[in-house]
N, C-alpha and C positions, 0 to 999 in steps of 0.2 A: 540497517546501519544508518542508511539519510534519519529514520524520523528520529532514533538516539539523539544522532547530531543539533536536529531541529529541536529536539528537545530540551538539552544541553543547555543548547544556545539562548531558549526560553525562558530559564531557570535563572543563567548567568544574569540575562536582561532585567528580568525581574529582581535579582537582589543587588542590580546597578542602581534602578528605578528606585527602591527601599530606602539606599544607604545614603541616597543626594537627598530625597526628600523627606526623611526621618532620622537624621544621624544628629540631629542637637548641635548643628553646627561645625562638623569634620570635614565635611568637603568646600567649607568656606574659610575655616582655620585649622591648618590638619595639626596645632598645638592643642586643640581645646580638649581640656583633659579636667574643666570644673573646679580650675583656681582661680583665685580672683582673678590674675591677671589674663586667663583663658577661660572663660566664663561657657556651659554652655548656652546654646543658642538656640533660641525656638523661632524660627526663621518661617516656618506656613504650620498648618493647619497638621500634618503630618508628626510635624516637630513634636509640636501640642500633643498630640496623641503617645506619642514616647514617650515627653515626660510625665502625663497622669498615669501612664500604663506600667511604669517600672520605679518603684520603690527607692531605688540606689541613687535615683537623682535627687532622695529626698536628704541624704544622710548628712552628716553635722560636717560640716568646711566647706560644703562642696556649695558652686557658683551658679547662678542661672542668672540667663539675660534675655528679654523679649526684645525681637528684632524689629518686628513689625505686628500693627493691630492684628489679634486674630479672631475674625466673623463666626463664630461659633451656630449659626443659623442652618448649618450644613448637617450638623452631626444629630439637630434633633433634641428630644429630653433626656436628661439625665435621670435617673431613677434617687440620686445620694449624692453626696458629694465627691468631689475628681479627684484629690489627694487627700490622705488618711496625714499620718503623723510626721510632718513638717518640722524638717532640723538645721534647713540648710540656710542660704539666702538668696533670695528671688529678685531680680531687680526687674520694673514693668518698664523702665526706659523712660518713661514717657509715652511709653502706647496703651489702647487698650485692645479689653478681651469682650465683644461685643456678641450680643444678643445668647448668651448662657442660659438655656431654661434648663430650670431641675423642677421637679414637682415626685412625691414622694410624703412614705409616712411621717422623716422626720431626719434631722440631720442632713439638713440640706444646704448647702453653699461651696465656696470652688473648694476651702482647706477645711479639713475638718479642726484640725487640731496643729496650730502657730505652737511650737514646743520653746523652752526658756532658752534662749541663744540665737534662736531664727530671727529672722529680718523679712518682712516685706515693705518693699518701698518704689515710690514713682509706676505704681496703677491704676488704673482706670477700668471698670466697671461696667458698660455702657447697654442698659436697653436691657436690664438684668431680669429674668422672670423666676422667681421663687414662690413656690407653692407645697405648703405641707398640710396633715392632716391631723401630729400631734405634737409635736414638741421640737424646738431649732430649728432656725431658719435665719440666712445672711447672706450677702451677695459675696461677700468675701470669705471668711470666715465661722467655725461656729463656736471653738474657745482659740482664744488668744494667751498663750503665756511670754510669746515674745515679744517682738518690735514692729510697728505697723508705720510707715508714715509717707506722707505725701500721696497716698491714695485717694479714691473717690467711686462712689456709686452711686449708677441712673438708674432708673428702673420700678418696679414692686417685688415687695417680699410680702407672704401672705399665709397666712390660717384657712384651710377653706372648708373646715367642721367645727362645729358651736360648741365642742365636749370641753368641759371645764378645767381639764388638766390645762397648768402653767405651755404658754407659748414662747417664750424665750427668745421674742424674735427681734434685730435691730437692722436697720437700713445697709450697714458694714457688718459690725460683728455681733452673732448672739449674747458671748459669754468673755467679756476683757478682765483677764487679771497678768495682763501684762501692758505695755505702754503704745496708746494709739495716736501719732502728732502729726497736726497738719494734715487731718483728712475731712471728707465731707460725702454727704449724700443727699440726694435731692429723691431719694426714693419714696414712693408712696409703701408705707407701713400697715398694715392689719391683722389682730388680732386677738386676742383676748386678756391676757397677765401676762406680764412682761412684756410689754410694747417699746421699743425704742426708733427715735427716728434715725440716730447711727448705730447705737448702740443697747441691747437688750437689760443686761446687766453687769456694774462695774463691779467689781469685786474686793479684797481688801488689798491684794496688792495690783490693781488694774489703778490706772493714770490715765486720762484723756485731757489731753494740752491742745489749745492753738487749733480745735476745731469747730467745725459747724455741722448745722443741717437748715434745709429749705424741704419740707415734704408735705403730705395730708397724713398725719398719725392715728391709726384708730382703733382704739381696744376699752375694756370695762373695768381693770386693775392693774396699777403702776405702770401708766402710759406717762409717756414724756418725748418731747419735741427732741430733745438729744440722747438724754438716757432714760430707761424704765426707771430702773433700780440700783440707785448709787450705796451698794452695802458697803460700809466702809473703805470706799474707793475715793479719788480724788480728781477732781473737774477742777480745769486751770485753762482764766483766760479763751473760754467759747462761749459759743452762743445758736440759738435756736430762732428762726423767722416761720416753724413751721405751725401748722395747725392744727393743735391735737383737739380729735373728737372721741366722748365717752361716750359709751355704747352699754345698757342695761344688762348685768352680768346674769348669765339664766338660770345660775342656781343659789350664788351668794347676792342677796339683795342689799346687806352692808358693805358692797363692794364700794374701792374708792381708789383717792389718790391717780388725780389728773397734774400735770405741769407744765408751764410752757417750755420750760428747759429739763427738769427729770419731773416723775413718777412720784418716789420716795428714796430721801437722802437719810439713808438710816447707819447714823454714826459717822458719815461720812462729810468730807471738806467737799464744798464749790466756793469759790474764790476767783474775782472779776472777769465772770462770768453775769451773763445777760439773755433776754427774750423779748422778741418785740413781733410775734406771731398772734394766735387767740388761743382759748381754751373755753373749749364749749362742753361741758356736763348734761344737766339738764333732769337726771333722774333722782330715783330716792335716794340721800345721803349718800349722795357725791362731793366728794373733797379734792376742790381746786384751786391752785394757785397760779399768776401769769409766772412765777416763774419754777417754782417748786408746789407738789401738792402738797405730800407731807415732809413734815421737817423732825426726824426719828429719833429718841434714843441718844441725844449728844449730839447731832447734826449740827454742822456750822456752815452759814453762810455769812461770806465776808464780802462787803466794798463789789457789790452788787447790784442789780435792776432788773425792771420790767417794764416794760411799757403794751405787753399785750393784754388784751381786751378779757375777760371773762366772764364766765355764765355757769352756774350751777344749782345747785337743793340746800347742802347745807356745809357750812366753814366754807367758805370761796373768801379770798384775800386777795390783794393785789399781787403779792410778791408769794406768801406764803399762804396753805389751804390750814393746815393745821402745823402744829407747833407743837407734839405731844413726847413722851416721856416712857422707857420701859424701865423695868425691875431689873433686867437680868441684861446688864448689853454684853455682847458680841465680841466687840475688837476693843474697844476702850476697857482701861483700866480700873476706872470710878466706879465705885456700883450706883451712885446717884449722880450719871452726865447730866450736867445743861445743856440743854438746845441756845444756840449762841445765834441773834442775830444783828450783825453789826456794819453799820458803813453802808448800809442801804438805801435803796428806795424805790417807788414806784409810782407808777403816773397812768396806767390803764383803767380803760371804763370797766367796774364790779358789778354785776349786778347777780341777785339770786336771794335764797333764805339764808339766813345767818352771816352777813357778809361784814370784811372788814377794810378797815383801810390797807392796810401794810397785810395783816394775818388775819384770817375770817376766824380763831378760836385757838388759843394755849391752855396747855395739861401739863400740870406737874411743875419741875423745872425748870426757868428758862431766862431768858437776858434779853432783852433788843433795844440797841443802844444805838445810840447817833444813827438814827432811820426816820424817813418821809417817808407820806404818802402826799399825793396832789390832792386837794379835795375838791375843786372843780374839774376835774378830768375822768377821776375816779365816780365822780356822784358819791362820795362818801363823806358824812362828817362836813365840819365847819373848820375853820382856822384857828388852829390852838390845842383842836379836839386831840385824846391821848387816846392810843389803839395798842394797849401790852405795851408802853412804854415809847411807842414811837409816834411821831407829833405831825398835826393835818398842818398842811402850806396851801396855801394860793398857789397857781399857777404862776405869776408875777415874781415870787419869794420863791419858787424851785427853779427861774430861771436868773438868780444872784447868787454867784458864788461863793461871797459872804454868809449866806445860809447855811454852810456845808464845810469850810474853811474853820469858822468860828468854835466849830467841835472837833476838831481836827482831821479833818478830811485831808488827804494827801492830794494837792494839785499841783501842777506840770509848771505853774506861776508864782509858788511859793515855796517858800523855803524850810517854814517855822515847824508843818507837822511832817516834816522827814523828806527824802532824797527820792522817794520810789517812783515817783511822778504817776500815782496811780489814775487819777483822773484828768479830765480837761473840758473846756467849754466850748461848744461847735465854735466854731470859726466863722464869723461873718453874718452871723443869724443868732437869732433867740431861740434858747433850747434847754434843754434839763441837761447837765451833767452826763459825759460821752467817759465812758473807760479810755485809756490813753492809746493803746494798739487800734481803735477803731478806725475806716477811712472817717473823713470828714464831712463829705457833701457825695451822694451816689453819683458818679458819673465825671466825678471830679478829678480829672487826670491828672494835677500838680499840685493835689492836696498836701498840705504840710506834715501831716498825719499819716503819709503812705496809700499806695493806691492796692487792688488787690482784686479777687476773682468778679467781686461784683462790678467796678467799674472795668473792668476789663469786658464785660458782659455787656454794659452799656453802649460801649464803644463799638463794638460786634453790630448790634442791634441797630445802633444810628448809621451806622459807620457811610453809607450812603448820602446823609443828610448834613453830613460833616465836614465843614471849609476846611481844608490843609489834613485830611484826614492820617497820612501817613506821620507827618509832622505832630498830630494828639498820641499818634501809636509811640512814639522815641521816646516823648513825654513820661508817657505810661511807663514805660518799661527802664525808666531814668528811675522812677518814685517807686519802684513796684516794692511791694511789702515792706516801705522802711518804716520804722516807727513800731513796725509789731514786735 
């Protein structure tokens, strides 16, 4: 009879032990029942394991809220990813979910599948290890048809087999055809087709607004600093500082299509959006562009820039690698799209076979209108020189507003070409043409323009070296992202 008792008593304690440290938040709110206003709660590592392990916290209405960072370093690798088909809304708080390795044949990152009506927002990513052998791969996700925003991923996501099947992989999400805003990743990317530094592939209803990336991106077919493959998707207002590298593909040798900010924009809109990273090539009939490689099928770029560097074999441009034309498009209506490129420009050094100022080669179709290249900065062309329609400047003449104004460039100073204030001229310095949400000077904590992750990073970083340091932090956080 004692050891029953003892026994009992062992049993009890242990599903005492369970229900404080795995209940999603009831013994901290015994309301929490997964409505917004009782959200549950992933409070430790416990928590965590509840909710990837039970299905029902994933259903459509229902609430989740992370409490606290959780160190994921404990539980080891994951073989796939921790939640399958995601309907609810997840909020990260503001904390993150640190050191996550998954390694696996394929489908790997925390969600598999963001469903239409889901929400993730306010997470963090941190110290992410993603490793596959054939196809998807994300720190966050691997299709998105919901709502993604104010997230962020540390880390690498990686390919670690040469087999030529599509890689799908992006720094955040593989596969967006729902809307990603206000996120970023500074993950190191690798691996073969479909390379993304946030994002794999946009899709025709995927939207990517108000983001970035900073990472090393490297793969052999439609690599790109923010997205691989913009298929009729839509890029609004981001940008890319990272640095993609092309890598010789080992079984298509007319492999192509590098970017500083996508891959290939095939049918699809990017719109003031910018890159100011590198693109290095370097093999047989590689097509790179500092900001786009290829520009597809009716692809538009609008009131746009590049200012990073490139290197490649053949069609390498500043802004654009190629500018070509299909028979058959996809999502547009027209069966003969123009490729539209307008309100541009770029100012990085080209260098390679077949290189252009603005575009290294156009096919078929196409328009580029009111666009510069620099032709001392670039090494390309002389002043006056015409590249598909768009005209070499002096460094001098791309730093007068009048340049740009005179064709109707929309600036923040004028009135005459419309309201939208899409452009402006750095502040206080000599410089080319800034998009109007950008900060103004790195580091500049009362820029007129709004202050934002990176001067918030500099500030971090000096912050020791800094008279009235607390007094630049009120600053900071007076200015923080206005303007964007």
């Amino acid at each position: 009879m004692k050891r029953v008792s003892v026994l009992l008593l062992t049993i009890v304690f242990a599903q005492t032990v369970s229900a404080f440290n795995g209940d999603m938040g009831l013994s901290t709110e015994p309301n929490t029942d997964g409505s917004s206003n009782y959200p549950y709660l992933i409070e430790d590592f416990l928590d965590f394991q509840a909710f990837i392990s039970n299905s029902d916290y994933w259903a459509s209405g229902l609430y989740t809220k992370l409490v606290n960072n959780i160190d994921l370093s404990v539980a080891g690798v994951y073989p796939v990813y921790l939640i399958g088909n995601f309907y609810g809304h997840f909020d990260g708080n503001n904390k993150a979910i640190q050191n996550l390795t998954i390694s696996g044949m394929g489908y790997c990152a925390l969600f598999r599948n963001v469903r239409p009506g889901a929400t993730i927002k306010n997470l963090g990513l941190e110290n992410t290890s993603v490793i596959i052998s054939q196809v998807g791969g994300a720190s966050l996700a691997i299709e998105n048809f919901g709502t993604i925003s104010n997230c962020y991923s540390t880390g690498s996501v990686q390919k670690s087999s040469s087999e030529e099947n599509l890689s799908v992989l992006g720094g955040l999400v593989a596969d967006n055809d729902g809307i990603i805003n206000d996120c970023y990743s500074t993950c190191s990317v690798t691996g073969l087709v479909v390379v993304g530094g946030l994002v794999g592939e946009n899709d025709s209803n995927g939207t990517v607004i108000n983001s970035y990336s900073i990472g090393t991106i490297t793969g052999a077919e439609w690599v790109g600093g923010l997205v691989a493959d913009n298929y009729c998707g839509i890029i609004l207002n981001s940008y890319s500082s990272s640095a993609v590298i092309g890598v010789e593909h080992p079984v298509n040798v007319s492999a192509f299509s590098l970017g500083g900010l996508v891959g290939r924009n095939y049918e699809g809109v990017i719109k003031q959006c910018y890159s100011t990273g590198s693109v290095s090539g370097g093999w047989f009939l590689c097509v790179a562009g500092g900001l786009i490689g290829e520009n597809y099928s009716g692809g538009s770029v609008l009131n746009s820039y590049s200012s990073a560097t490139v290197n490649g074999d053949s069609d390498i441009g500043g802004l654009v690698g190629r500018n070509s034309m299909c028979l058959a498009p996809v999502c547009l209506t027209d069966p003969m799209p123009i490729n539209i490129i307008k309100n541009c420009y770029s100012s990085g050094a080209v260098t390679g076979s077949s290189t252009g100022g603005l575009v290294g080669d156009c096919y078929g179709y196409y328009a580029v209108t009111n666009c510069f290249w620099d032709v001392t900065t670039s090494g390309i062309g002389s002043e006056g020189d015409s590249n598909f329609g768009a005209i070499g400047k002096l460094t001098i003449q791309m730093q007068a507003e009048s340049n740009f104004t005179d064709v109707g460039w929309d600036f923040n100073s004028e009135t005459e070409n419309g309201y939208n204030d899409i452009w402006h001229m750095p502040n206080g310095v000599n410089g080319t043409p800034m998009l109007y949400y950008q900060r103004d000077i790195l580091g500049d904590q009362a820029g007129p323009y709004g202050v934002e992750q990176h001067d918030l990073s500099e500030l971090s970083k000096n912050w020791q070296d800094i008279p009235d340091n607390y007094e630049t932090l009120t600053i900071l956080a007076d200015n923080w992202l206005k303007g964007r």
